[in-house]
C-alpha positions as CSV (number, residue, x, y, z in Angstrom):
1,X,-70.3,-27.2,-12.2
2,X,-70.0,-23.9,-13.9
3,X,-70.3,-22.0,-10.2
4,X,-67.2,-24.9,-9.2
5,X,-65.2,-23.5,-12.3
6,X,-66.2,-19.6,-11.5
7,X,-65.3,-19.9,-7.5
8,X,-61.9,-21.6,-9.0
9,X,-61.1,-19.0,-11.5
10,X,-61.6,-16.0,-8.7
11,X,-59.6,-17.9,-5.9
12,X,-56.7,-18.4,-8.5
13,X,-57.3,-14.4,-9.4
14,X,-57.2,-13.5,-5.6
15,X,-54.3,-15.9,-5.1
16,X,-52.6,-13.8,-8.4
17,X,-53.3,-10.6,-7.0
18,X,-52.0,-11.5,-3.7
19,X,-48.9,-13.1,-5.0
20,X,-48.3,-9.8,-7.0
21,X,-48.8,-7.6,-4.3
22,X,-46.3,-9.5,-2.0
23,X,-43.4,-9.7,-5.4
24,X,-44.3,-5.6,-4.6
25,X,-43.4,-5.5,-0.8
26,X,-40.1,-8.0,-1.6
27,X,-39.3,-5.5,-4.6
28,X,-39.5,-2.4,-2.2
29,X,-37.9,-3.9,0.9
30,X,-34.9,-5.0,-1.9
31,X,-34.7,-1.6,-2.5
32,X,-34.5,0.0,0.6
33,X,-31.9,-2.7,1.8
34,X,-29.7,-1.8,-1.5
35,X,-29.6,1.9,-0.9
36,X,-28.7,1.0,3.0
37,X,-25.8,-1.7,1.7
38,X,-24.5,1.7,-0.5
39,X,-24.8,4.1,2.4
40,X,-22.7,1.6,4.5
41,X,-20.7,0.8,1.5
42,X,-19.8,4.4,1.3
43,X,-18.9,4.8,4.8
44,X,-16.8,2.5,4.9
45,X,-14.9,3.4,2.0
46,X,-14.5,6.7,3.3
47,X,-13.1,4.9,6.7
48,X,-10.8,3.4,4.7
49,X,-9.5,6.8,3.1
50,X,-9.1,8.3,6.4
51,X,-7.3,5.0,7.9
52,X,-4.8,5.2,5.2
53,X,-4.1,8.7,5.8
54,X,-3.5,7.7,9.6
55,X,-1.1,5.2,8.7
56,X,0.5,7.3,6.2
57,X,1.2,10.1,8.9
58,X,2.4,7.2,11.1
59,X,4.8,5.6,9.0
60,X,6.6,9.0,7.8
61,X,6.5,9.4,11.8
62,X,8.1,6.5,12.6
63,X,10.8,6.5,10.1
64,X,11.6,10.7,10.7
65,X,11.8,9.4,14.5
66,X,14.4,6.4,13.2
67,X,16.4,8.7,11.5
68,X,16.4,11.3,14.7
69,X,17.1,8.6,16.9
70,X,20.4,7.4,14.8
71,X,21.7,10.7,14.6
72,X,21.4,11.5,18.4
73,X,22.5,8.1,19.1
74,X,25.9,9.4,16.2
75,X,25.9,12.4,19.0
76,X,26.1,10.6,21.9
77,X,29.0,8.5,20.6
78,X,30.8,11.1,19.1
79,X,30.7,13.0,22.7
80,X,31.7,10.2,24.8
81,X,34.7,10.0,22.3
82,X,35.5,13.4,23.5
83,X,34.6,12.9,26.6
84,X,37.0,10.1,26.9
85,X,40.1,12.3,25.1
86,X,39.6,15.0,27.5
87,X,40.0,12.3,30.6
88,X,43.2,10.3,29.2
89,X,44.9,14.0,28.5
90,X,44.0,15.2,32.4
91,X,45.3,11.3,33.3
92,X,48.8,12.4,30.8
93,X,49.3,15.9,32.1
């Protein structure tokens, strides 16, 4: 009985010892997937950064480009006006 209890009392040690060892392995690989989920973390924040600086540039783009548009469109207008004085004087004179 007492080699029953003794056998018991080292299988439960091993099975303690085993259990501790793989608590270990989870704790490391834990780790190590943590400091990846950062690295990626940091990456993409600095993804972001770069895509808002893209879409800065593009906006102030796009609204210099409105602004150059309207005034050569003011241009054109204005010209045809002239253009159109100049041919009803030639059609007067």
């Amino acid at each position: 009985m007492e080699y029953i209890l003794l056998l018991f009392i080292v299988v439960l040690l091993l099975m303690v010892g085993f259990l501790s060892f793989q608590n270990y392995k989870m704790k490391e690989e834990h780790k190590s997937s943590m400091e990846k989920l950062e690295t990626l973390l940091a990456t993409l924040n600095h993804k972001q950064l770069y895509l808002n600086d893209k879409v800065s540039i593009s906006s102030d783009y796009n609204s210099n480009q409105k602004v150059k548009v309207k005034k050569l469109s003011e241009e054109i207008v204005n010209l045809q006006k002239i253009l159109l004085e100049i041919i009803s004087i030639k059609n007067n004179a």
